[in-house]
Structures are given as structure tokens and as C-alpha cells.
VEXVO-711391 format. One record per residue: x negated, y negated, z negated of N, C-alpha, C, O in turn; residue number from 0. Coordinates in steps of 0.001 Angstrom, whole numbers. Atoms other than C-alpha are relative to their C-alpha. Example, Ala and Ser with C-alpha at 12.3 -4.5 7.8 and 13.67 -1.06 7.14 Angstrom:
// residues 2
      nx      ny      nz     cax     cay     caz      cx      cy      cz      ox      oy      oz   k
    -890    1190       0  -12300    4500   -7800    -900   -1200       0   -1936   -1181    -665   0
     820    1190      60  -13670    1060   -7140     770   -1090    -730     261   -2198    -899   1
// end
This chain:
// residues 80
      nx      ny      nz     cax     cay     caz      cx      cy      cz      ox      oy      oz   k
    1204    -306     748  -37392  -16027   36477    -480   -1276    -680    -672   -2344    -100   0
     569    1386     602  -38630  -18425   33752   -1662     568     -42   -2175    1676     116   1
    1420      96    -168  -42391  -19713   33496    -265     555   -1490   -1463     772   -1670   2
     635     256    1821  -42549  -19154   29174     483    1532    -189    1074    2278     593   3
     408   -1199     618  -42897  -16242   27165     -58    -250   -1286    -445   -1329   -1733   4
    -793     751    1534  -41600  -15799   23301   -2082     130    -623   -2210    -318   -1762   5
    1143    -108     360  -45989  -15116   22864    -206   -1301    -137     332   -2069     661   6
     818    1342     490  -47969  -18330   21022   -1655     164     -64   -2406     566    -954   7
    1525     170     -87  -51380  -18840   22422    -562   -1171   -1011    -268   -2364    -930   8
     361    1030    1171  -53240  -20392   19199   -1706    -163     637   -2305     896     828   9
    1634    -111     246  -57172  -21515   19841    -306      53   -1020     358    -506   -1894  10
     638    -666     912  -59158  -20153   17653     788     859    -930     717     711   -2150  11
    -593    -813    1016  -56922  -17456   16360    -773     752    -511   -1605    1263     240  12
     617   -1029     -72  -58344  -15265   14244     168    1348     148    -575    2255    -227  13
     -28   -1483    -461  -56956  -12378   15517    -247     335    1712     179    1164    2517  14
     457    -456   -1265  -58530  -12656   18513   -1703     421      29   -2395     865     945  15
    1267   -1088     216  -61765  -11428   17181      74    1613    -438    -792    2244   -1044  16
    -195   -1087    -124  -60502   -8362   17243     204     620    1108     568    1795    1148  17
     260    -508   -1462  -60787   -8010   20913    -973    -196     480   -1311     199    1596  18
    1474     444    -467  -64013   -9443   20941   -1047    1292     705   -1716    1094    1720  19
     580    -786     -73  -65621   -5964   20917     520    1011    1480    -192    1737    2173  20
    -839    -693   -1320  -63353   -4438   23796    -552   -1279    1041   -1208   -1056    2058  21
     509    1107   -1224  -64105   -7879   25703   -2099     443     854   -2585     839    1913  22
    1312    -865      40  -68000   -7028   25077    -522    1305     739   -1692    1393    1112  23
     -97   -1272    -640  -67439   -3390   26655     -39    -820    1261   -1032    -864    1986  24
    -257     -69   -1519  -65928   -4888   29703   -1434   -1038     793   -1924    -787    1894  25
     646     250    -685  -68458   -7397   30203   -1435     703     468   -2183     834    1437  26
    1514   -1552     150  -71275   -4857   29403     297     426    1355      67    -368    2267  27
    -631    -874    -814  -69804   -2263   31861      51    -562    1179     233     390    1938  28
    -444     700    -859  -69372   -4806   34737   -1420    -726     447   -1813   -1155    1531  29
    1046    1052    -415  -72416   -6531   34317      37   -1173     261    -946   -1684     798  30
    -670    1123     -65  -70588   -9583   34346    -834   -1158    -792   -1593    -892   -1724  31
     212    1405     886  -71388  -13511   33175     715    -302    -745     407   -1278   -1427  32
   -1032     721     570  -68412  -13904   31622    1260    1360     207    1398    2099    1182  33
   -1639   -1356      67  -64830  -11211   30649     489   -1063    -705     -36   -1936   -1396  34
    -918     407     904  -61686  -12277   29543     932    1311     404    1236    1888    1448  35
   -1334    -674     373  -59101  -10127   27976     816     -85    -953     728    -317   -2158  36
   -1514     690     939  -55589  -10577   27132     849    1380    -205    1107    2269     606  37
    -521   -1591     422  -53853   -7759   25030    1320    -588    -163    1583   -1714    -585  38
   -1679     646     423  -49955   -7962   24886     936    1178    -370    1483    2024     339  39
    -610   -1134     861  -48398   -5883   22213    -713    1146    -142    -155    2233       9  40
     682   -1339     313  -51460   -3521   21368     459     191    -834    1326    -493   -1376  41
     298     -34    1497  -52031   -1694   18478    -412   -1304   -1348      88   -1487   -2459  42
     311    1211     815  -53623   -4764   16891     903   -1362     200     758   -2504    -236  43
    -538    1776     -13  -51281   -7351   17869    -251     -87    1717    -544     791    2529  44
    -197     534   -1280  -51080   -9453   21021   -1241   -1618     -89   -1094   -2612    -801  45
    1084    1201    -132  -54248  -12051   21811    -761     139    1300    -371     631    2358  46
     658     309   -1118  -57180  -12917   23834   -1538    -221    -720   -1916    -617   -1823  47
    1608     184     935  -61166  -12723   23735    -299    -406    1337     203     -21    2393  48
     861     566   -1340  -63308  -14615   26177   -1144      40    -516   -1456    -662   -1478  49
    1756     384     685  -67354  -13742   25814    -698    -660    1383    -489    -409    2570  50
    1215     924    -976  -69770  -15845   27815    -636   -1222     -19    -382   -1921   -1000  51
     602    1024     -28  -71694  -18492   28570    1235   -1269      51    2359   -1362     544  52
   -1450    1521    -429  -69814  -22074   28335     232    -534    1252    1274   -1152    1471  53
    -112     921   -1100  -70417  -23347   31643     873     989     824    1269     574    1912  54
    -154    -839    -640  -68959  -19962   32633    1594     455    -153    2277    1208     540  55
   -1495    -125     811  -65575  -20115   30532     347   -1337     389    1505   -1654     114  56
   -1051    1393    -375  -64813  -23623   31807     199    -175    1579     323   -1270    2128  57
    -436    -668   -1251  -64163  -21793   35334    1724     642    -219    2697     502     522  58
    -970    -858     391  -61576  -19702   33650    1375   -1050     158    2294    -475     742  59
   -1191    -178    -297  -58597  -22418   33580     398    -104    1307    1479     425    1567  60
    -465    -293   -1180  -58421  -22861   37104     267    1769     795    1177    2150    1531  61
    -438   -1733    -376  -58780  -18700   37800    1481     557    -881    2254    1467    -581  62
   -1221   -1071     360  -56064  -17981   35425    1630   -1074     590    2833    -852     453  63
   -1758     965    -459  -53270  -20904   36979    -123     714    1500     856    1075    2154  64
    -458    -946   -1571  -54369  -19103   40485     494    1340    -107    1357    1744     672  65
    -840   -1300     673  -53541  -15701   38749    1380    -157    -192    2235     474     429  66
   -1453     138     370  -50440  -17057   37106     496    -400    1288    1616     111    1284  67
    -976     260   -1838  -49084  -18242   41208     324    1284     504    1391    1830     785  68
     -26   -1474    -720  -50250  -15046   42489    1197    1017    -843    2088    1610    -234  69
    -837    -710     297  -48413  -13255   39755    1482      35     270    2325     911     465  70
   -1464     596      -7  -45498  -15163   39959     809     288    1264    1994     594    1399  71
    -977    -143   -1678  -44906  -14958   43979      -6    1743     -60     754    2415     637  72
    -390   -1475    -199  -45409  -11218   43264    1488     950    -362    2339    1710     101  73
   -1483    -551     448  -43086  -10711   40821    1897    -354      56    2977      98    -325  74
   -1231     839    -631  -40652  -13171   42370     347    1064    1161    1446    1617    1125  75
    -197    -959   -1126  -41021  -10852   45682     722    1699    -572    1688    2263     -58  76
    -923   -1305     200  -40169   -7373   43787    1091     -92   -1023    1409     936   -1621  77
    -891     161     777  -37634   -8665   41751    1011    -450     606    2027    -792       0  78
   -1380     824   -1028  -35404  -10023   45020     823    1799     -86    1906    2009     460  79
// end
């Protein structure tokens, strides 16, 4: 299993304001400080919207490198 993926995370793409409004839902809906969502191969394309406060999005890269482990020993485990 490799770590990369043929996807190119750009900051500030602008086609990631086109998830802004789906991001918006979830944090609505949740009642949340802070959503992130990452679309891969929608209808619109493949990106990412993060709404929230700043102090609240500079949490996010440590939650998503503990995500990416977790995913990884998962899909390492059903892929033996």
C-alpha cells in the first residue's frame, strides 16, 4: 500500500468553494465550531471546504494525520 494518491491538494482552489455550501449544511446540522469536507470524484470535481473559526481550523492538521494512521492500519488490516 502506498501513502500518495494521483489527487492535487491546491490551497486556495477555487473549486473548493463549491463545497462550501454542503460544508455549511454539515456544520449547521451538527451544531458544530468547525466541518471539514473532502469530496473525491463528485459530481463537481474532487476538493475540500473547511468553515470555521481560525483558532478552530488550526486543530484540523493534527486530527486529519491521526485519521490518515487510523485509516491506514485499517485498510492495511482488511487488505491482508
Amino acid at each position: 500500500m502506498t501513502d500518495t494518491c494521483d489527487m492535487k491538494i491546491t490551497p486556495d482552489d477555487p473549486t473548493a468553494n463549491q463545497f462550501d455550501a454542503v460544508c455549511r449544511q454539515v456544520r449547521s446540522a451538527t451544531h458544530a465550531s468547525c466541518a471539514a469536507v473532502i469530496v473525491i470524484d463528485g459530481n463537481g470535481g474532487s476538493g475540500y471546504s473547511v468553515i470555521g473559526p481560525l483558532e478552530t481550523q488550526a486543530l484540523l492538521p493534527s486530527i486529519l494525520e491521526q485519521m490518515a494512521h487510523a485509516l491506514r492500519t485499517q485498510l492495511k488490516h482488511n487488505l491482508q
